[in-house]
C-alpha positions in Angstrom: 93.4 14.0 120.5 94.7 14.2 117.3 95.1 17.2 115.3 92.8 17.4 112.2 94.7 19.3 110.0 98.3 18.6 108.7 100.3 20.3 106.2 102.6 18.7 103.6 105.4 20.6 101.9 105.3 18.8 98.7 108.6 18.3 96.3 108.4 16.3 92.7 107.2 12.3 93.0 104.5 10.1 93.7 105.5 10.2 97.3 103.2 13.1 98.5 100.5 11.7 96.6 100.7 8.9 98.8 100.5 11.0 101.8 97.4 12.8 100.9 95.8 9.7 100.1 96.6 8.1 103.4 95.5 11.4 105.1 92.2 11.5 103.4 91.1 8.1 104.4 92.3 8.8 108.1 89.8 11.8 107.8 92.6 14.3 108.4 92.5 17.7 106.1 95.5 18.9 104.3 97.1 22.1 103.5 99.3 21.2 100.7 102.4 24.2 100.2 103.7 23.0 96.5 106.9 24.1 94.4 105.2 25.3 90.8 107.4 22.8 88.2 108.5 20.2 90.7 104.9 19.0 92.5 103.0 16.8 90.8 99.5 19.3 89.8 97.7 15.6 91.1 98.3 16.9 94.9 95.2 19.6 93.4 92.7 16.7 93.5 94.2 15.0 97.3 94.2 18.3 99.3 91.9 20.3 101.3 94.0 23.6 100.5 97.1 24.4 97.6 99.1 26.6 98.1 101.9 27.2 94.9 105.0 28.9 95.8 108.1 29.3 93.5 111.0 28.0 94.1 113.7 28.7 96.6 110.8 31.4 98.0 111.6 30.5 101.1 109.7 34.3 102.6 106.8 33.3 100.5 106.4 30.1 101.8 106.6 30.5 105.4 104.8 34.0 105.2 102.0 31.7 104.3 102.7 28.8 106.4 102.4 31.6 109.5 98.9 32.8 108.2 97.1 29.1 108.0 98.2 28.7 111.9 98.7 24.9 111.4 100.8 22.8 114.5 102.0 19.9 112.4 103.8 20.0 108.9 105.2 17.0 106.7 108.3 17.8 104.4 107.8 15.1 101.4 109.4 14.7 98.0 112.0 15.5 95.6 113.8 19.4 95.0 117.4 18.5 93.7 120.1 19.8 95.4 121.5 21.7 92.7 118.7 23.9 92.7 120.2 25.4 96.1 123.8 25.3 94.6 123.0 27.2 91.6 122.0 30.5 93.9 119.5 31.9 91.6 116.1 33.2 91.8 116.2 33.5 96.0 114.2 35.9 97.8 115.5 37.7 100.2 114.6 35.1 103.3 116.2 32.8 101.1 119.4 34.6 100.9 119.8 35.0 104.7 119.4 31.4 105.2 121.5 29.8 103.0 124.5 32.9 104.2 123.7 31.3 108.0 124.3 27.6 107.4 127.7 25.8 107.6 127.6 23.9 105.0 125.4 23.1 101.7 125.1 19.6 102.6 121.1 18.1 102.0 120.9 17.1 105.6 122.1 20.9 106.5 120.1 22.6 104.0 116.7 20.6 105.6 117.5 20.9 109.2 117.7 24.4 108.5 114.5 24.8 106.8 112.9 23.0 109.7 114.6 25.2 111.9 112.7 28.0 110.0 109.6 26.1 110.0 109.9 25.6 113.7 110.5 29.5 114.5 107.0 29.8 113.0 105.6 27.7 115.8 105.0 24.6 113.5 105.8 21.2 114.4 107.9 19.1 112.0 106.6 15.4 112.0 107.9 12.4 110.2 105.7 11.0 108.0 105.7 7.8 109.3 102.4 7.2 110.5 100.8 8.0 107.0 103.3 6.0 105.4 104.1 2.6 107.2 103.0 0.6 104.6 105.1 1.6 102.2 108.4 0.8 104.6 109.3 -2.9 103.7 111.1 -5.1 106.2 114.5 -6.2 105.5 114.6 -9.9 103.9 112.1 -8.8 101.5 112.2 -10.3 97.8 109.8 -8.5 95.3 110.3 -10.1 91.8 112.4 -13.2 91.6 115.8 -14.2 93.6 118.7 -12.8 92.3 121.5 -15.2 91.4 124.4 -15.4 93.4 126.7 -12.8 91.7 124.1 -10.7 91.8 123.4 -11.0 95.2 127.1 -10.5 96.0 127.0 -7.3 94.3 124.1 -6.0 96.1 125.6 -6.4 99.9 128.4 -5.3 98.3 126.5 -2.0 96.8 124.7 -1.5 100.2 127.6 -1.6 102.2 129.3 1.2 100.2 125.6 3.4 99.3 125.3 2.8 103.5 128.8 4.8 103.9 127.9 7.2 101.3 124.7 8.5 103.3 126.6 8.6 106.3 129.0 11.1 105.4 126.0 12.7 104.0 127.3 12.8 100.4 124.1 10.9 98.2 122.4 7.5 98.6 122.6 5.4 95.7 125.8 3.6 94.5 125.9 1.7 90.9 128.0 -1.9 90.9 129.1 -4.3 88.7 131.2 -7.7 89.6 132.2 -6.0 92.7 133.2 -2.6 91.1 131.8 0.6 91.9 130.7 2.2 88.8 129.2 5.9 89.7 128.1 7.2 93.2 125.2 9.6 93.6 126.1 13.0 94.2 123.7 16.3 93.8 122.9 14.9 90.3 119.9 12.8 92.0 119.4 9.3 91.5 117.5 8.9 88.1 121.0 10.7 86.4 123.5 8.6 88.8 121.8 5.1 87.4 122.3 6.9 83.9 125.7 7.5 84.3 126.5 4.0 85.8 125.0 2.2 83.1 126.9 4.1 80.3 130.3 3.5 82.0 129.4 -0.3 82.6 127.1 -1.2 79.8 124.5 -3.1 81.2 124.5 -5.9 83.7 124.7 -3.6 87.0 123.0 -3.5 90.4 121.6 -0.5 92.0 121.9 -0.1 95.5 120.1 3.0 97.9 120.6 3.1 101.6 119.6 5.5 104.3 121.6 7.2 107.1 123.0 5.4 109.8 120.5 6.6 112.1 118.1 8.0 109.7 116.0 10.7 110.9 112.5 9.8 109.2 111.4 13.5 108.7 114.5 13.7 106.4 115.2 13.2 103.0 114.3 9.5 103.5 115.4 7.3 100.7 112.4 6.7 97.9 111.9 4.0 95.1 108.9 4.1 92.8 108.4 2.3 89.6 110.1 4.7 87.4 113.3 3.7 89.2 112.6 0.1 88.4 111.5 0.8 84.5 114.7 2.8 84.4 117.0 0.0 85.9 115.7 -2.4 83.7 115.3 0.0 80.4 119.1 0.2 80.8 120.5 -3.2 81.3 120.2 -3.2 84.8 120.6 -6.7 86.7 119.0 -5.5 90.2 117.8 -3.2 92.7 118.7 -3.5 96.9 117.6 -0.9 99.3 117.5 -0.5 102.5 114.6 -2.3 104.5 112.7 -0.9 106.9 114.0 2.9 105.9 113.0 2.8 102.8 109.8 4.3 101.2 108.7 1.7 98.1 105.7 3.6 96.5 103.1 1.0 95.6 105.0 -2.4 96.8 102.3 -4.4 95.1 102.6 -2.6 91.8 106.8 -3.1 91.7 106.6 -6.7 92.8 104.1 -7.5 90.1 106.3 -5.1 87.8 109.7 -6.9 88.8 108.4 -10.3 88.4 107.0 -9.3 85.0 110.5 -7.1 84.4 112.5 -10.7 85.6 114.5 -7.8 87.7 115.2 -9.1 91.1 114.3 -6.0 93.6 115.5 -7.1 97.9 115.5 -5.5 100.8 119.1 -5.9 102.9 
């Protein structure tokens, strides 16, 4: 039998939104753990339970985690990078764990914190079963067919974004006419498409792929309608991700939005 309570460690975005919603209509309760200035307040209205806890309080968080007694946890949404890099404002768990990792890379830095979670007798899932209808197959067209230069660029884009998430270093890459304009590094994505379309001045393609063999509890790569408003607010010609390891936050919206937009959004 199922369990019918899960909790959700919620970052920034509409994408733990979407897995409260799809836990409430399976009839499963939440306890919702959220960073205070990176989770969207709306996960107050979707969850059974909130608990705010500030960032990088890493004691704080699992001191609680430990007293709701939950077997299954989700780890959803966005906490830059750089927030880790910077070193400030850690409690004291915090310190410890960041002194006992290898390296600073994402991947690290969450296998680690589910290492932590896991010492607390909590189950990491992947969030998968909540959110299967937001993973789009590959061959997917939402909006209208790019053009053939575009198209080159994009299986361009996505072969070099695909080599960029495996050695781990980001997951979007910015193209135009088979040039690599900017590569995603702990800046995020929203700031990487920035800095691409300054440096090429419109008419570029933005490509996001996942890891090789992408572990779905991790850092799994996300495209919402911000992205697409941002792509197209900037001169952008295209977005391509990665089907079928890709989350699209509300398909239907984007593909009405990218026909509308006349920006060509596939799946490769």
């Amino acid at each position: 039998m199922q369990e019918s309570r899960v909790g959700l460690l919620a970052g920034g975005g509409e994408l733990p939104l979407e897995f409260l919603k799809s836990a409430r209509e399976k009839g499963i309760r939440t306890t919702t753990f959220a960073v205070s200035g990176i989770t969207e307040k709306r996960v107050e209205e979707l969850s059974d339970e909130v608990v705010w806890i500030k960032p990088l309080k890493l004691g704080k968080f699992l001191k609680e985690l430990k007293k709701r007694k939950l077997k299954r946890i989700a780890v959803l949404g966005k906490i830059e990078h750089s927030e880790a890099l910077k070193l400030k404002n850690l409690d004291l768990t915090a310190v410890k764990f960041l002194m006992s990792l290898k390296d600073f890379k994402p991947e690290s830095l969450i296998k680690g914190v589910f290492g932590e979670i896991e010492k607390a007798g909590v189950e990491v899932i992947s969030p998968e079963e909540f959110l299967k209808h937001l993973l789009i197959p590959p061959g997917t067209v939402l909006g209208p067919k790019p053009d053939e230069e575009t198209l080159k660029d994009m299986k361009f884009g996505m072969e070099v974004a695909r080599k960029i998430a495996a050695m781990d270093i980001g997951q979007t890459v910015v193209v135009k006419k088979g040039t690599v304009v900017a590569v995603e590094g702990v800046e995020g994505t929203d700031r990487c498409i920035e800095r691409g379309a300054e440096l090429s001045s419109g008419g570029f393609v933005v490509c996001k792929a996942a890891r090789p063999h992408q572990d779905m509890r991790i850092d799994v790569p996300t495209v919402g309608e911000k992205t697409v408003e941002l792509v197209k607010r900037l001169g952008g010609k295209g977005i391509a991700i990665e089907g079928g390891k890709t989350f699209v936050v509300t398909p239907e919206r984007i593909g009405e939005l990218c026909l509308r937009q006349r920006l060509p959004f596939i799946t490769l």
